[in-house]
N, C-alpha and C positions, 0 to 999 in steps of 0.2 A: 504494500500500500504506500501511495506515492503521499511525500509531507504536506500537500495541501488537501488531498481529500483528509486526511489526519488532523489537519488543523479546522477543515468545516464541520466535519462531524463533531469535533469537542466541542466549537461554539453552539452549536445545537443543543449537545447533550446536556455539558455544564448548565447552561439555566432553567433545562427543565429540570432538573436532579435539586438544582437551590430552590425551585417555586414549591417543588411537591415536599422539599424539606420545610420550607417556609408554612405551608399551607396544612401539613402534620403536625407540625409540632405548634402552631397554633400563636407562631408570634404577630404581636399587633400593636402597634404603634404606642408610644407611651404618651402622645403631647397630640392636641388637633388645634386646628384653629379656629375652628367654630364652636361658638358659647351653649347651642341648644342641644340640645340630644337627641339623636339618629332615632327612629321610631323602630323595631324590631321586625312591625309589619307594614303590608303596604295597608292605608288609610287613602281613599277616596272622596272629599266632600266636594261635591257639585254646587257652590255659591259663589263661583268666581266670575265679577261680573266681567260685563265687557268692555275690551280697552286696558284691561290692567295685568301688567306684567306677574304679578307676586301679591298673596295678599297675608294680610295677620288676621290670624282668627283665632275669636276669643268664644272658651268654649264657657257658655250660662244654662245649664240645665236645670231641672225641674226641684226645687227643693236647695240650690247650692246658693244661699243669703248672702253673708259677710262678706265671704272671699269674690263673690262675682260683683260684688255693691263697691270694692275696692277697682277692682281689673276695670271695669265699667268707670272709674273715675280715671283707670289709667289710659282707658282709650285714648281720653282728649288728649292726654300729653303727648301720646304715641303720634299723633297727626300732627300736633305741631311742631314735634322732632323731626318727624320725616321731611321737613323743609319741602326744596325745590324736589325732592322725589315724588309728593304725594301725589302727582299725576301718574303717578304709576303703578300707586299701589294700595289697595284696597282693602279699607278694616272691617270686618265683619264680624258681627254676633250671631252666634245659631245658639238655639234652645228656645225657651220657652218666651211666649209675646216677642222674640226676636226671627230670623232667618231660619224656616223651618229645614230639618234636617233628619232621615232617617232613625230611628229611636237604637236601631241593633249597630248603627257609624258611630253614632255618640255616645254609646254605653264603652266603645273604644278608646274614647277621649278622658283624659282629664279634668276634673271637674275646674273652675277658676284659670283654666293653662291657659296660653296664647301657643296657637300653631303658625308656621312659617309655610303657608301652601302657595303651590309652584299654577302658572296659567292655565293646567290641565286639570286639575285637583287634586295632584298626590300631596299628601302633608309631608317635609323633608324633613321639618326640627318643629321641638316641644320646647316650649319655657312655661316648668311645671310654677305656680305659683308657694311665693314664700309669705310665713304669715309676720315674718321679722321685717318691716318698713324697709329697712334700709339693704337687707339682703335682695327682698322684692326688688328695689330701686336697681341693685347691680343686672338680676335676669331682666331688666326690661333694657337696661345699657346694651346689655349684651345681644339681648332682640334687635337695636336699632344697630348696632355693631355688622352684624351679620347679615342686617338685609343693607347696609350700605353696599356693603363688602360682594353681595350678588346682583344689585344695582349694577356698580361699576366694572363688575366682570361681563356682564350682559351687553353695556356698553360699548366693552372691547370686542365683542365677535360680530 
């Protein structure tokens, strides 16, 4: 065997022998850059209106008082953080007296969370709500954090 088919096949081989070791033994990144958390399954809501790229949705179901009477005060702030973006992106409540929504989608949901759903309706990230003032105040940082951050990537393409 001549030394360049020697040398194609090892390039070949080599990474797939690292993906399937990677992918066995189950390593996974220690650090992300995104503030919300990855959803385990896919979640579907159909309220995204038209015209807008990304929307935040806040989940107010049937029975959830305090924490949705807080999230619900935190709307307004959320729209007027989102500045020059808010033409593009859409706050929505579903539950009860708001954006009706499937009852077996939103038993999926977090009660008080804000979701980060994408133009088609898949929910990407959760910002589960915190009942500490000031801890709330960081996941809602970190909500506008991260849709700036898919703004200005959307931007680029």
């Amino acid at each position: 065997m001549n030394k360049t088919l020697g040398l194609f096949i090892g390039c070949f081989i080599l990474p797939v022998i690292m993906a399937i070791t990677v992918l066995k033994l189950d390593f996974k990144p220690s650090s992300t850059t995104n503030n919300g958390r990855f959803l385990k399954q896919d979640i579907w809501l159909p309220v995204i209106p038209e015209g807008k790229v990304w929307s935040i949705v806040l989940n107010a179901p049937k029975g959830c008082l305090t924490a949705c009477d807080v999230q619900k005060s935190n709307v307004e702030n959320l729209d007027v953080a989102l500045g020059k973006h808010r033409n593009k992106v859409a706050i929505v409540l579903v539950g009860e007296g708001e954006q009706p929504v499937d009852q077996t989608i939103q038993e999926k949901l977090v009660p008080a969370a804000f979701y980060l759903v994408d133009k088609h309706g898949l929910v990407i990230l959760e910002y589960p709500y915190e009942s500490d003032p000031e801890a709330n105040r960081l996941v809602l940082k970190g909500l506008l954090k991260d849709m700036k951050k898919l703004l200005n990537y959307a931007r680029s393409q």
